[in-house]
C-alpha positions as CSV (number, residue, x, y, z in Angstrom):
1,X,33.3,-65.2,-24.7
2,X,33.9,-62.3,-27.5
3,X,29.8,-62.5,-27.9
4,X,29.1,-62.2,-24.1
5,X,31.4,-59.1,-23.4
6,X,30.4,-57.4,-26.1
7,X,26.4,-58.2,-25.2
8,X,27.3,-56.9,-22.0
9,X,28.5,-53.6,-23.2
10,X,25.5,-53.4,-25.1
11,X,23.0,-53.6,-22.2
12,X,25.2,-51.1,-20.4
13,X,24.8,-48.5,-23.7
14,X,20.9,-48.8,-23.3
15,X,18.8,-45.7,-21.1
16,X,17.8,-47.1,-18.2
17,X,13.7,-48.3,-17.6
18,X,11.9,-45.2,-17.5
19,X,14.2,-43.0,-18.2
20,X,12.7,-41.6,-21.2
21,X,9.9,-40.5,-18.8
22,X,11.8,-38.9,-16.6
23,X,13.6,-36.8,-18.9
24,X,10.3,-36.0,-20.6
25,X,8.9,-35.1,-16.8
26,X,11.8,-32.7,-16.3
27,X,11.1,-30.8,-19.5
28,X,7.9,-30.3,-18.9
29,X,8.3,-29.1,-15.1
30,X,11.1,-27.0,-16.1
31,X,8.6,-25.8,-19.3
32,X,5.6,-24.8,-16.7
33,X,8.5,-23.5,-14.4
34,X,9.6,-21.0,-17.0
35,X,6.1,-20.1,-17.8
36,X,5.4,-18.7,-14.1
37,X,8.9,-16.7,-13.6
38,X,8.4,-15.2,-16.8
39,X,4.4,-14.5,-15.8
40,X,5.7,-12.7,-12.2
41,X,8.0,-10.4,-13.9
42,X,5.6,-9.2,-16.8
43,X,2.9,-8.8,-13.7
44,X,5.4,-7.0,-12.1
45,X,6.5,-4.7,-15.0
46,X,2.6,-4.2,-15.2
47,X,2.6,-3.3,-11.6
48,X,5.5,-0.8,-12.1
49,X,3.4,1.0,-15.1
50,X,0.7,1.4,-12.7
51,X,2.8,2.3,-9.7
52,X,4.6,5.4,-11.8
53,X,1.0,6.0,-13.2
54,X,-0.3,6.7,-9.6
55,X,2.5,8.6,-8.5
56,X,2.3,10.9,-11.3
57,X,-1.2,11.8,-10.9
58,X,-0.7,12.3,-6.8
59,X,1.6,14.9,-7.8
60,X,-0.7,16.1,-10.4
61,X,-3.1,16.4,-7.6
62,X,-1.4,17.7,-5.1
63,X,-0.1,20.8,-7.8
64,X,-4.1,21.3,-8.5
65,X,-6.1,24.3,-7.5
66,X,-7.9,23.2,-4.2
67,X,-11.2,21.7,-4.9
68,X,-14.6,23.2,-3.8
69,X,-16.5,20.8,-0.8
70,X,-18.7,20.1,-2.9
71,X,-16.6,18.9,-6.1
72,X,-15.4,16.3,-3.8
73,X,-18.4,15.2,-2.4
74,X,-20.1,15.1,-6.2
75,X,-16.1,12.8,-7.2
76,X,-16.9,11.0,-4.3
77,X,-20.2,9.7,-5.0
78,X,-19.8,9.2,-8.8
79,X,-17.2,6.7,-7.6
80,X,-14.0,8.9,-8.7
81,X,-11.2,8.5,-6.7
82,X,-10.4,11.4,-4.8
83,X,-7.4,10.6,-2.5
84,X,-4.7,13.1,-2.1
85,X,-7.1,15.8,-4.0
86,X,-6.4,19.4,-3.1
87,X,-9.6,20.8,-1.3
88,X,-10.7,23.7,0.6
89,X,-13.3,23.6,3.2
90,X,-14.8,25.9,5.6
91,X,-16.1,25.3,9.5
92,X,-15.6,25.7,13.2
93,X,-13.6,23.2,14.8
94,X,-15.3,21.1,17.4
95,X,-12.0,20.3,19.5
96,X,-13.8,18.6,22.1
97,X,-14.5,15.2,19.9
98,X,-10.9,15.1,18.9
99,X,-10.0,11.6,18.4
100,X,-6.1,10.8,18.8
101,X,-4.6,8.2,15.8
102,X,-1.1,6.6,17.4
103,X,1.9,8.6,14.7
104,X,5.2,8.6,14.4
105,X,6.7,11.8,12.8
106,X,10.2,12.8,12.5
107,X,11.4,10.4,15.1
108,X,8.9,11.1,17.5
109,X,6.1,9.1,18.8
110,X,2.7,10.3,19.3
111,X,-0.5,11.3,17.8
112,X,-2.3,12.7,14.7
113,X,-5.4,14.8,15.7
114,X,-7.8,14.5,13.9
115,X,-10.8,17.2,14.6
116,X,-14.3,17.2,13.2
117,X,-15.1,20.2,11.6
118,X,-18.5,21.3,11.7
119,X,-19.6,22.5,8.5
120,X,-22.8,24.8,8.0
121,X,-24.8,22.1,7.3
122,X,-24.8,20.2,10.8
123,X,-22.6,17.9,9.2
124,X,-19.2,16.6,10.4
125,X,-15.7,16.6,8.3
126,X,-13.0,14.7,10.4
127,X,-9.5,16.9,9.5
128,X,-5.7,15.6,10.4
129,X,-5.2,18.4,11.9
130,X,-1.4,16.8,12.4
131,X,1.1,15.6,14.7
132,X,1.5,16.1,18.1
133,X,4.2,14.3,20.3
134,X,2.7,12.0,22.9
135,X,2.9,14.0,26.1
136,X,0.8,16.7,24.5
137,X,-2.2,13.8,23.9
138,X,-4.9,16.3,25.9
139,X,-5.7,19.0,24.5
140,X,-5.2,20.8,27.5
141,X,-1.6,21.1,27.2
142,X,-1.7,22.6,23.8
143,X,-4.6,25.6,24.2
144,X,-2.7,27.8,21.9
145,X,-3.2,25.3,18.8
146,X,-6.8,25.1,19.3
147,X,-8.6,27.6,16.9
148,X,-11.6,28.9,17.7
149,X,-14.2,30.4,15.4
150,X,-14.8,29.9,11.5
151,X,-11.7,28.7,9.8
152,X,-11.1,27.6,6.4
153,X,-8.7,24.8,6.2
154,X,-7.0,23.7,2.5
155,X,-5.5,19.9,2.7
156,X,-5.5,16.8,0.5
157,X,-8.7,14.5,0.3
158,X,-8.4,10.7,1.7
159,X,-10.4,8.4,1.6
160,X,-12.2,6.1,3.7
161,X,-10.9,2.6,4.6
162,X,-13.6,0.1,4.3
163,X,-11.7,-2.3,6.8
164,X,-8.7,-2.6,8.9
165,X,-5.6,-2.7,6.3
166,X,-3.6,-6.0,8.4
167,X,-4.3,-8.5,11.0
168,X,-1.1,-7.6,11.9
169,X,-2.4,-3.7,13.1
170,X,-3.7,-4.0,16.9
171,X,-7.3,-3.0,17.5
172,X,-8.5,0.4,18.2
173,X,-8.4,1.1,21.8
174,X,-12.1,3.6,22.0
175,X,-11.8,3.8,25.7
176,X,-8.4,5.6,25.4
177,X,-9.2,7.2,22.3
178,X,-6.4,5.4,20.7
179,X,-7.2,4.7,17.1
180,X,-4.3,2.6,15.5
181,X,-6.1,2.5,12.0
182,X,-8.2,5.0,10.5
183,X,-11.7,3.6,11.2
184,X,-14.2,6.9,10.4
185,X,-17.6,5.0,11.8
186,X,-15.5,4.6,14.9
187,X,-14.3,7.5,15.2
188,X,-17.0,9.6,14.6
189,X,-19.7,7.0,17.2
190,X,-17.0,7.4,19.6
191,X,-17.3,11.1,19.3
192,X,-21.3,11.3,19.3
193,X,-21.5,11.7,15.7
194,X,-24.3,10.0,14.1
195,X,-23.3,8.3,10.5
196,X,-25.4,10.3,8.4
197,X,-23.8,13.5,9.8
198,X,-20.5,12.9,9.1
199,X,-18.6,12.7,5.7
200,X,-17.5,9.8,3.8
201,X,-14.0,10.7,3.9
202,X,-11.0,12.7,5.8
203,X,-9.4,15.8,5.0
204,X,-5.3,15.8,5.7
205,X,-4.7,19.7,6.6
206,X,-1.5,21.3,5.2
207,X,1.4,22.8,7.5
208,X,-0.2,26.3,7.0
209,X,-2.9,25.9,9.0
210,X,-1.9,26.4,12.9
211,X,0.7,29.0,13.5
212,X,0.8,28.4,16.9
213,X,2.9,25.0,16.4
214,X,1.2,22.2,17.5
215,X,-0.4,20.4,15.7
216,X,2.0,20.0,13.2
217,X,0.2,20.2,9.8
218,X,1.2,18.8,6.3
219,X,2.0,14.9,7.7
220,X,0.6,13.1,4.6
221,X,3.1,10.5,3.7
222,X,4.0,10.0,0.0
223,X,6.3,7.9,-0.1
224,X,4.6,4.7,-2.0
225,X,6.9,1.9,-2.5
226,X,8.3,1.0,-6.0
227,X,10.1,-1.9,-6.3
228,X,8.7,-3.4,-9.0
229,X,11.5,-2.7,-11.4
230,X,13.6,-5.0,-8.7
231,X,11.1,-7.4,-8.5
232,X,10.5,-8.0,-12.4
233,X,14.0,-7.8,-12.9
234,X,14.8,-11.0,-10.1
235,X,11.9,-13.0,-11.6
236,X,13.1,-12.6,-15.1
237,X,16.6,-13.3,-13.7
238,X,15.4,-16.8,-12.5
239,X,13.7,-17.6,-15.5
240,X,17.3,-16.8,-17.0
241,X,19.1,-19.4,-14.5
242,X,16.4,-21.9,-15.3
243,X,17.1,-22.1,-18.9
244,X,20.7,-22.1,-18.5
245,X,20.5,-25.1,-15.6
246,X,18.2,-26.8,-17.9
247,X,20.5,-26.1,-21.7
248,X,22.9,-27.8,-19.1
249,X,20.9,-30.6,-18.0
250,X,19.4,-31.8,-21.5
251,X,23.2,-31.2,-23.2
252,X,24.7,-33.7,-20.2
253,X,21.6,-35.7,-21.3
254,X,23.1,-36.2,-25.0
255,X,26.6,-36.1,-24.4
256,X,25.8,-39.1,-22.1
257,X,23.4,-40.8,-24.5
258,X,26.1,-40.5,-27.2
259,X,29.1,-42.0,-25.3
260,X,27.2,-44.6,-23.5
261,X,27.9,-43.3,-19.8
């Protein structure tokens, strides 16, 4: 009877058919767990070094001595990056190709204009000229702002977008001239511009440019998201609660193999 009982506890002491495995699996899916949150965060302290990186040189940029036409042009097609350069430029505005991007500004719904400016070469230079609320769409209603004869405009470079930035941004409405991203080969075929007249790139004008009032220049938005710090921070944070969970698990783990329960 004595031998029975105490064979009995003896079974009951022993880890139970594949166990071993199990407790083998979890380390190593905890172990490639680990290995990812601790991947994110490093990406996105990476990420954060690059973000502060591009936000100082905007303001670098933007502090520069306007750039000549031409210096942008040359950036442009060596493949430098030219967005939110300081440049001046010189033209007559041809207000009657003004295509009308949909805008928000200060609470206000409406439109950025943006003019082509017809540079002495018979070439084309599409300029923000700014914002104007959405009752004053046609020019009509805003003749003071349109300005007639040579002007020379100063702004900040940007470049153009190769392809819509979301699925999630509707489709340019060209009957209405209603752009809702900033597609320069339509705009400028909607206007009657052919594609080797027209510039490779926008120019956002500044808020000196139209005393009258309308448009309203000097709309570029600077305001780039950084939240990487955040984001590395919860990643790492995760990776922290994973080792703890898992010190927990693999101590319950001895503490049972050692006691027999």
């Amino acid at each position: 009877m004595h031998v029975r009982v105490r064979s009995i506890v003896a079974d009951a002491r022993k880890p139970a058919p594949g166990g071993g495995r199990r407790f083998l699996t979890t380390l190593v899916l905890a172990g490639l767990a680990f290995a990812v949150l601790i991947g994110l965060g490093t990406w996105q302290m990476q990420r954060l070094e690059w973000k502060e990186g591009l936000i100082a040189a905007i303001a670098e940029r933007r502090a520069a001595p306007p750039l000549s036409l031409g210096e942008i042009e040359a950036m442009a097609e060596e493949g430098t990056d030219i967005d939110y350069r300081a440049v001046g430029i010189t033209g007559v505005f041809d207000h009657g190709r003004e295509r009308h991007f949909f805008a928000t500004h200060q609470g206000r719904t409406g439109y950025y204009v943006f003019t082509p400016l017809m540079l002495r070469d018979a070439r084309a230079l599409f300029v923000n000229r700014g914002f104007v609320p959405f009752e004053k769409k046609d020019a009509s209603t805003r003749p003071e702002g349109q300005l007639s004869g040579t002007v020379t405009i100063t702004g900040l470079a940007r470049p153009k977008l190769a392809e819509k930035p979301s699925s999630l941004v509707p489709d340019n409405d060209i009957a209405k001239n209603i752009f809702y991203w900033k597609d320069l080969d339509a705009m400028a075929t909607s206007a009657g511009i052919t594609a080797d007249h027209v510039l490779p790139f926008f120019v956002d004008a500044d808020a000196s440019q139209n005393p009258s009032g309308l448009p309203i220049g000097g709309v570029t938005q600077f305001d780039l998201p950084n939240n990487h710090l955040q984001y590395a921070l919860t990643w790492y944070g995760l990776a922290a609660a994973l080792v703890g969970v898992t010190g927990a698990f693999l101590y319950r783990q001895n503490r049972g193999s050692r006691t027999g329960h």
